[in-house]
C-alpha positions as CSV (number, residue, x, y, z in Angstrom):
1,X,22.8,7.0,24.5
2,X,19.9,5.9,22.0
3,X,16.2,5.5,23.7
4,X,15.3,1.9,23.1
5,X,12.1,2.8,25.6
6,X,9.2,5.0,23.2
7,X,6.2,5.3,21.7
8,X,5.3,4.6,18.5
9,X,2.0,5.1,16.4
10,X,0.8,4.1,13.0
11,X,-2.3,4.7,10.7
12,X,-4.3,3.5,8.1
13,X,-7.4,4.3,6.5
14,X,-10.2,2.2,4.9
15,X,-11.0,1.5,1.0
16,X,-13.6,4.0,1.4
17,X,-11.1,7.1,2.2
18,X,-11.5,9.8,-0.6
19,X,-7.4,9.1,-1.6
20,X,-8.2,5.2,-1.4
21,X,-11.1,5.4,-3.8
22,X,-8.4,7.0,-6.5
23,X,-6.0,4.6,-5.7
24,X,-8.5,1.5,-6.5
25,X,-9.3,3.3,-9.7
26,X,-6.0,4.2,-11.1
27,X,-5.0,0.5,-9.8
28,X,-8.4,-0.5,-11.8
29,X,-6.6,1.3,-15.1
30,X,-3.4,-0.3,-14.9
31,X,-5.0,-4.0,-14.4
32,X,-7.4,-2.9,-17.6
33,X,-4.4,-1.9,-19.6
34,X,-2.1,-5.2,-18.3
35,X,-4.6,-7.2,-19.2
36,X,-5.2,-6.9,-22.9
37,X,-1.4,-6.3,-22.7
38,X,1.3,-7.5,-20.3
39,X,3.9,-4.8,-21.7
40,X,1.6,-1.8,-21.4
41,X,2.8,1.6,-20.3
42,X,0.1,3.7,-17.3
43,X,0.4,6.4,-15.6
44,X,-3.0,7.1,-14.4
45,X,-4.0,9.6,-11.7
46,X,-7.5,10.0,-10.7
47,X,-9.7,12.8,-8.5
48,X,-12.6,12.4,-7.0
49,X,-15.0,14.9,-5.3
50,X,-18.6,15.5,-4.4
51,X,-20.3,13.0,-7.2
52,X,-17.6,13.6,-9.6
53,X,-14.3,11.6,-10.8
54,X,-11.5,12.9,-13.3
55,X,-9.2,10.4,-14.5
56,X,-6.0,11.7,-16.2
57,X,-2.6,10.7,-17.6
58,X,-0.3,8.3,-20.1
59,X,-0.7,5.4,-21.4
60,X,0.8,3.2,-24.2
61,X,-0.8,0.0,-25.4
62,X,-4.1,-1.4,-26.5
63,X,-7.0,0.9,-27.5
64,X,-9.6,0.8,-24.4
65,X,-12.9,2.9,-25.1
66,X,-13.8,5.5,-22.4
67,X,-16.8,3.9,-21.8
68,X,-15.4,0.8,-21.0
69,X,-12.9,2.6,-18.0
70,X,-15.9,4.2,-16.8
71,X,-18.2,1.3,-16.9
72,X,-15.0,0.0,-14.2
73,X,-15.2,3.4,-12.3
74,X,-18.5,2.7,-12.0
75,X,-17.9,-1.0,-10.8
76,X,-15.0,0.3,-8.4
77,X,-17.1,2.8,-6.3
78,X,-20.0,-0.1,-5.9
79,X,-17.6,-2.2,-5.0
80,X,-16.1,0.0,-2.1
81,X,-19.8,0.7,-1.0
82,X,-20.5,4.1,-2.5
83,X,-24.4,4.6,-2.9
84,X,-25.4,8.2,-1.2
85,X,-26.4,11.2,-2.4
86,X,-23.3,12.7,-2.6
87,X,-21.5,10.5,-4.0
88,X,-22.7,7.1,-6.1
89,X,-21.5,4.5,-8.7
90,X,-25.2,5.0,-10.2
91,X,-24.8,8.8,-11.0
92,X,-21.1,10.1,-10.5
93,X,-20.0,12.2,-13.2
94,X,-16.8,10.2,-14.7
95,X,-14.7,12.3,-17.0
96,X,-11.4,10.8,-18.9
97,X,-8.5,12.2,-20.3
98,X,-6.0,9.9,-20.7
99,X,-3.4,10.1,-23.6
100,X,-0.9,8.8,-25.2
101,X,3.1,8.4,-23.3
102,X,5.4,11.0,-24.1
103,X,8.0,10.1,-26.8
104,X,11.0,11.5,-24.8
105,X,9.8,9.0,-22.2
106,X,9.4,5.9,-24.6
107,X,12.8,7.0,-25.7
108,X,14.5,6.8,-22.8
109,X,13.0,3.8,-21.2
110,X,12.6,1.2,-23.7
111,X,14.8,-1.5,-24.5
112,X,17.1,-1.4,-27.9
113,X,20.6,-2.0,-29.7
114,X,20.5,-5.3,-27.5
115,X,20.7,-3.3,-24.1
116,X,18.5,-3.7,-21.3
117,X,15.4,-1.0,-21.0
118,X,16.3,1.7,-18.3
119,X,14.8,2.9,-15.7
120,X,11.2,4.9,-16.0
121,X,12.6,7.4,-13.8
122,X,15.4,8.7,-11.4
123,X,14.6,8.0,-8.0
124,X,15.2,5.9,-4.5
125,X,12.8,3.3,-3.3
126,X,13.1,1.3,0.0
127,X,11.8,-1.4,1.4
128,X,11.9,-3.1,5.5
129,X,10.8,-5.8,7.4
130,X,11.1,-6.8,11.4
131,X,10.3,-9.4,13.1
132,X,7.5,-7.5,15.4
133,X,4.9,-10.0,13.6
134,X,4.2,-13.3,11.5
135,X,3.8,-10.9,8.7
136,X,6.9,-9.6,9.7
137,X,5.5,-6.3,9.3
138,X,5.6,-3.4,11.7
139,X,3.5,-3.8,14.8
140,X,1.1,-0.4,14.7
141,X,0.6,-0.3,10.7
142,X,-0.2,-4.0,10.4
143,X,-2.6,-3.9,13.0
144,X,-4.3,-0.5,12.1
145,X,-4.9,-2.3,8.7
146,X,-6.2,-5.2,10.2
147,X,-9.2,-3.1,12.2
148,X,-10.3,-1.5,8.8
149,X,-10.1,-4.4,6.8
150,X,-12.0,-6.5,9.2
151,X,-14.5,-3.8,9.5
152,X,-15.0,-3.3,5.5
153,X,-15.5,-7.4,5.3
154,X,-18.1,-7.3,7.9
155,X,-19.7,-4.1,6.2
156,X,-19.9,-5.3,3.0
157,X,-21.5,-8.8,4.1
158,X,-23.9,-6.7,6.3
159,X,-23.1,-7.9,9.3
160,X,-21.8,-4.5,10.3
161,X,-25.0,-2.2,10.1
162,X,-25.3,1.7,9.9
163,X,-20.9,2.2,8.9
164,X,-20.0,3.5,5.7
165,X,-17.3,3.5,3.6
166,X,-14.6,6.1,5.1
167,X,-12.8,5.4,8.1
168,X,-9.6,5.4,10.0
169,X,-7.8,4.1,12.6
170,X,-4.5,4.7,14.5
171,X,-2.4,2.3,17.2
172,X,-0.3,3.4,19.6
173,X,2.1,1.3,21.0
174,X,4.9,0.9,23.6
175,X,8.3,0.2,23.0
176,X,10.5,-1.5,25.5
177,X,14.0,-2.3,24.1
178,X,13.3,-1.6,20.8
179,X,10.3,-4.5,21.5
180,X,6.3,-3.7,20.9
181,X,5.0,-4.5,24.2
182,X,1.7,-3.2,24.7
183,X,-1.3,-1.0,22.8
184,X,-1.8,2.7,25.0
185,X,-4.4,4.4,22.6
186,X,-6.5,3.9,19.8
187,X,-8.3,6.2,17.4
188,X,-10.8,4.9,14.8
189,X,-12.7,7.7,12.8
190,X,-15.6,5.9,11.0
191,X,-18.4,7.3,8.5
192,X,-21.8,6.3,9.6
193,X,-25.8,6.7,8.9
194,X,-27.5,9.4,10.6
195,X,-29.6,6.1,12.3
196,X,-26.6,5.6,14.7
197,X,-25.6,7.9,17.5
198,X,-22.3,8.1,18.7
199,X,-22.8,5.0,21.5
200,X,-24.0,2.9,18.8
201,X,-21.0,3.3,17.1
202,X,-18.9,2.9,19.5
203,X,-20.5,-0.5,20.5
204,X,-20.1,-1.3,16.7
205,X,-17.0,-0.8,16.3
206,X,-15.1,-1.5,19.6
207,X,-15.4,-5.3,19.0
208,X,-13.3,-4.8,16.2
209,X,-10.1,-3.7,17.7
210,X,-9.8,-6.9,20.2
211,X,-10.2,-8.9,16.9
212,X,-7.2,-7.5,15.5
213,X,-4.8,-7.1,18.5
214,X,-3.4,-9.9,20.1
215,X,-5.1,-10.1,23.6
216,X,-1.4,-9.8,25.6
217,X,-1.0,-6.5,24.1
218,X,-4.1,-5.0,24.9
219,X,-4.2,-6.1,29.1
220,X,-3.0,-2.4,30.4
221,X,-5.0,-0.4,27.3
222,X,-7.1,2.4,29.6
223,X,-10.8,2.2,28.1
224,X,-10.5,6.3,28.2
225,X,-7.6,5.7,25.6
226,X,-9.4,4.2,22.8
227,X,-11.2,7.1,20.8
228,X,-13.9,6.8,18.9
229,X,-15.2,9.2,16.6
230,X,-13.4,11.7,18.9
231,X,-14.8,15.0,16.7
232,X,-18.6,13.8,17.2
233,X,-20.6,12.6,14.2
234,X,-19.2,11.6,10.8
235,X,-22.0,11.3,8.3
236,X,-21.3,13.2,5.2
237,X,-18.1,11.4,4.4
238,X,-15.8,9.8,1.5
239,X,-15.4,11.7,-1.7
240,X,-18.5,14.3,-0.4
241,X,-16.8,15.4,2.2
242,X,-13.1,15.9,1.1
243,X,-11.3,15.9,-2.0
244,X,-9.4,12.5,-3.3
245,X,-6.5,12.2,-5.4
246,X,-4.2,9.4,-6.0
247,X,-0.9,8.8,-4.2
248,X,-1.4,10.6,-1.3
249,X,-1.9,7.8,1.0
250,X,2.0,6.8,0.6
251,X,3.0,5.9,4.7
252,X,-0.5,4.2,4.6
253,X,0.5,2.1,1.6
254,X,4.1,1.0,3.2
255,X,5.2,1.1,7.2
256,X,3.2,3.3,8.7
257,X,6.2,5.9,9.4
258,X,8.2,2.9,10.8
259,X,10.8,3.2,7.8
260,X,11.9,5.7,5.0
261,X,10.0,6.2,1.7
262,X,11.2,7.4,-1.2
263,X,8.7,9.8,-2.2
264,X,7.4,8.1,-4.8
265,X,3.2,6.7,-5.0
266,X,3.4,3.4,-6.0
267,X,-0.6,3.0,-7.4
268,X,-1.8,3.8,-11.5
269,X,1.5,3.0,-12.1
270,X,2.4,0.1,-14.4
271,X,5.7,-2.2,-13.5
272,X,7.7,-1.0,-15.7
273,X,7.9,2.1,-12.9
274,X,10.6,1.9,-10.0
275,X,8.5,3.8,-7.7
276,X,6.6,0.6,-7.6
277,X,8.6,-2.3,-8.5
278,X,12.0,-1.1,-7.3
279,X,9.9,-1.1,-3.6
280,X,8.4,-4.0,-4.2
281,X,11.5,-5.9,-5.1
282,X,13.1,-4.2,-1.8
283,X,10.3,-5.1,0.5
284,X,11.0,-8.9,-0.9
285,X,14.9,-8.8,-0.3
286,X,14.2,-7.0,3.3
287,X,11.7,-9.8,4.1
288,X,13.7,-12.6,3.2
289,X,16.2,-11.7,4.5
290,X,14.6,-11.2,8.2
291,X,13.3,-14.4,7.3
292,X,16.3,-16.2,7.1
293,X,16.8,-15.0,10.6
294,X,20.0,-12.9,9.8
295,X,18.8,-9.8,11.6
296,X,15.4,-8.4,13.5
297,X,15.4,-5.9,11.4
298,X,16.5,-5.2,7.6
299,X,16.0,-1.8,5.4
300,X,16.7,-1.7,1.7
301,X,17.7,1.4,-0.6
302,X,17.9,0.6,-4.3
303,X,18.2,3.9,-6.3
304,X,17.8,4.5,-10.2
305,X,18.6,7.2,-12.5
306,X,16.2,8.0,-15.7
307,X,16.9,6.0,-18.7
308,X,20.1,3.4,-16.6
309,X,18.6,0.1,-16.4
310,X,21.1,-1.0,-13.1
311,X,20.2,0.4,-9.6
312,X,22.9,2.9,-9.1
313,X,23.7,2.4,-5.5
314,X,22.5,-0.7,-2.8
315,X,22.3,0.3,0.8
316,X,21.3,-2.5,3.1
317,X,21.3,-1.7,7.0
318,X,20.6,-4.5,9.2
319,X,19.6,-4.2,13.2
320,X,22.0,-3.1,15.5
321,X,24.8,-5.8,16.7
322,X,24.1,-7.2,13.3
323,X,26.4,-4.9,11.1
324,X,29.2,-7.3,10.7
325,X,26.7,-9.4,8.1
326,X,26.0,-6.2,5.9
327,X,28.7,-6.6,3.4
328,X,27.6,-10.2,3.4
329,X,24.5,-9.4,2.7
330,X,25.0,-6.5,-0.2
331,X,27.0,-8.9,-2.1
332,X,24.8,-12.0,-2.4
333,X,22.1,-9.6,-3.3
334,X,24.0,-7.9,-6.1
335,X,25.6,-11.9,-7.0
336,X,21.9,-13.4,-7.4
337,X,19.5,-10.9,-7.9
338,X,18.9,-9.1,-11.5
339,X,17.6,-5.4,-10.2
340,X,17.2,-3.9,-13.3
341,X,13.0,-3.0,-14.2
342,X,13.1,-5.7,-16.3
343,X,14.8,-8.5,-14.2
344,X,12.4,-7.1,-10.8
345,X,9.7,-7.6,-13.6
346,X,10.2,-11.5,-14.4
347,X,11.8,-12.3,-10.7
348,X,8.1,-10.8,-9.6
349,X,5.7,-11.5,-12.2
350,X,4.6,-8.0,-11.9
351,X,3.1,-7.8,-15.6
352,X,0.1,-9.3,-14.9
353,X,-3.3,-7.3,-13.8
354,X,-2.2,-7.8,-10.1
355,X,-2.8,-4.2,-8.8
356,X,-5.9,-3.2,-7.9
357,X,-6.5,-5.2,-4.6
358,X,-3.4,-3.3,-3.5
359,X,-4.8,0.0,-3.2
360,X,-6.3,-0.4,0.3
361,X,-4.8,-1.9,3.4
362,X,-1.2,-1.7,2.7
363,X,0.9,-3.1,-0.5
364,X,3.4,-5.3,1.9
365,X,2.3,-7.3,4.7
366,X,0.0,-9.5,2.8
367,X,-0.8,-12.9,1.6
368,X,0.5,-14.2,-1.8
369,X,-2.2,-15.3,-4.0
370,X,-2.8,-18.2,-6.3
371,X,-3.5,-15.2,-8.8
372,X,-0.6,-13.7,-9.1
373,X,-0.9,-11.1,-6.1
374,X,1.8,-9.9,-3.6
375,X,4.2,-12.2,-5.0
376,X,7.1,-10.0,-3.4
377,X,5.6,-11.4,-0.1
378,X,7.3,-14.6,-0.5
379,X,9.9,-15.9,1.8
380,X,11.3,-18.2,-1.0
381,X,15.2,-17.0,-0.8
382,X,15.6,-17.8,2.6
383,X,18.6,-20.5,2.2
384,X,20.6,-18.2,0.1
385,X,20.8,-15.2,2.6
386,X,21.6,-17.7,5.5
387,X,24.5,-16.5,6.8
C-alpha cells in the first residue's frame, strides 16, 4: 500500500552560488548573441574560480568582440554582488574561447528542402505542476527560492547588512495525504563579513524565513530545527571558495527533486535546444493543465531524437484517481499544440534575449513579464484542456 504520509525536502541556492554565477553568465551570452540576432545558435559554458572566469563553447551568428562579453562578465558579477578580494567584477581574470558551431551540427538541425529544422539533440525533457501553491509549484522548492531571493533583494538594497552573495537554503516539509501540511526543519547556509558572528546572522536572517512561509505552516516548526550556518562561519565564499561551472544546479533550476529531469542543463543554451525549450514547453502544458483543474497533479515527458523535428513519444501522467482523463489529455495536446523546436519557439517567443534573469531562483514558478520573460508560465490554454 503506497505511503501518502512523508517527508519531503527541497533546495535552492542564491545568485551568488559559484554554479549560479556561470549560469548568469552563460545566460548573459545567449541574451548577447539573441539580441543582435533572434536566430542565433549558443552553447556557452562558463567556470569560475578564485578571481578567474573561463568562458567556452559554440556559437553561430553575429560577430561579438571579446571585449564586449567580458565587459558583461564584468557587469554580471557586480551585479550579483561580487567585490572581495578573492573574487571581483573590478579584477577577475576573464578568458574567452568561444567558436564557431560545428557543421555536422548545423547540418543536422537546420531547416531545408521545405522540412521543418530538427531537433538540436536526442534527449527527454519533462515538465510538472501541482496544485501545492498559487504558483502551482511544489511546496519546499518554491519556498526555498523565495527565502534567497528575498534575502539577495534586501542585500542588494542594503537593508540586509554584513551577508554576501553565496547562500542556501533547504525546507522540509510534512506530507499528510499526499498534502504539504507543515515546515519541520530549515537549513540556510549564508556567506557573511568577518563583522558578524554567528548570532548576528542568525538574527539577520531568521526574519527571512517567516516572510516566505505562510504563517499556518510554520505553527509546530521546533526553533532547534531551523539551522543556521550549522558548520560555523562562512566567510570566504562564492567563486573563492569552491569551483563554479554551468549546469550543475539542474533540481535547483526545476522542482526541487519533486519530479523527474531529463538530464539536460537548460542555461547558455539558445532555444533552438530541447534541453531547454522542450522543458519549458512541458512545464507550460503541465501547468495549464492543473490549471484548468483536470488533476492536482500533472507530469509531462516529450522526448526528441537528433536531427527529427517531432517529439518522438508524449507521456502525460495525471494524479491518482485521475487516469481516466490521460488519453484525453494526450490527444488535445498532440491536436493543438505544434512541439517541434520551431513551433515551441513561436508558441513561446523564446527567441528573444529572455534568459539571463533565469539563472537564479528557479526557471518555472515565476511571474510572466511585460518583456518577454517566463512566457511558459502562462495559464492561457485553460479552456481547451477542460475536460
Amino acid at each position: 500500500m503506497e505511503n501518502n504520509n512523508y517527508l519531503f525536502t527541497s533546495e535552492s541556492v542564491s545568485e551568488g552560488h559559484p554554479d549560479k554565477v556561470c549560469d548568469r553568465i552563460s545566460d548573459m551570452v545567449v541574451d548577447s548573441y539573441l539580441s543582435k540576432d533572434p536566430v542565433s545558435r549558443v552553447a556557452c559554458e562558463t567556470l569560475t574560480t578564485t578571481n578567474k572566469v573561463v568562458l567556452a563553447g559554440e556559437t553561430r551568428g553575429p560577430k561579438i568582440n571579446k571585449e564586449e562579453l567580458i565587459s558583461k562578465v564584468k557587469d554580471c558579477i557586480k551585479d550579483i554582488g561580487y567585490d572581495q578580494d578573492g573574487f571581483s567584477w573590478k579584477t577577475a581574470n576573464i578568458e574567452t574561447f568561444l567558436h564557431e558551431q560545428s557543421a555536422d551540427i548545423a547540418m543536422g538541425v537546420d531547416s531545408k528542402d521545405n522540412k521543418d529544422e530538427g531537433a538540436g539533440d536526442q534527449g527527454i525533457m519533462f515538465g510538472y505542476a501541482c496544485n501545492e501553491t498559487d504558483e502551482l509549484m511544489p511546496a519546499p522548492i518554491h519556498y526555498s527560492h523565495k527565502i534567497l531571493r528575498l534575502m539577495a533583494e534586501d542585500r542588494k538594497k542594503g537593508t540586509l547588512k554584513g551577508i554576501e552573495p553565496d547562500s542556501k537554503s533547504q525546507v522540509t516539509m510534512l506530507y499528510e495525504n499526499e498534502k504539504p501540511v507543515k515546515v519541520t526543519s530549515v537549513v540556510i547556509s549564508t556567506q557573511h563579513s568577518k563583522d558578524l558572528n554567528q548570532e548576528n546572522v542568525r538574527e539577520s536572517v531568521i526574519p527571512y524565513i517567516k516572510k516566505s512561509i505562510p504563517e499556518n505552516l510554520l505553527t509546530d516548526l521546533d526553533p532547534n530545527e531551523i539551522y543556521i550556518n550549522p558548520t560555523g562561519q562562512f566567510i570566504i565564499g562564492g567563486p573563492d571558495g569552491d569551483t563554479g561551472l554551468t549546469g550543475r544546479k539542474i533540481i535547483v533550476d526545476t522542482y526541487g527533486g519533486a519530479a523527474p529531469h531529463g538530464g539536460g542543463a537548460f542555461s547558455g543554451k539558445d532555444p533552438t535546444k530541447v534541453d531547454r525549450s522542450a522543458a519549458y514547453a512541458s512545464r507550460y502544458l503541465a501547468k495549464n493543465i492543473v490549471a484548468a483543474g483536470v488533476s492536482e497533479k500533472c507530469l509531462i515527458q516529450l522526448a526528441y531524437a537528433i536531427g527529427v523535428s517531432k517529439p518522438l513519444s508524449i507521456f502525460v501522467k495525471l494524479a491518482s484517481g485521475d487516469e481516466s482523463k490521460v488519453n484525453k489529455v494526450k490527444k488535445l495536446i498532440e491536436d493543438n499544440f505544434n512541439l517541434s523546436p520551431r513551433g515551441i519557439r513561436e508558441m513561446l517567443n523564446l527567441n528573444n534575449p529572455i534568459y539571463e534573469i533565469t539563472s537564479a531562483y528557479g526557471h518555472f514558478g515565476r511571474k510572466p513579464t511585460d518583456k518577454g520573460e517566463f512566457t511558459w508560465e502562462k495559464t492561457d490554454k485553460i479552456d481547451l484542456f477542460k475536460v
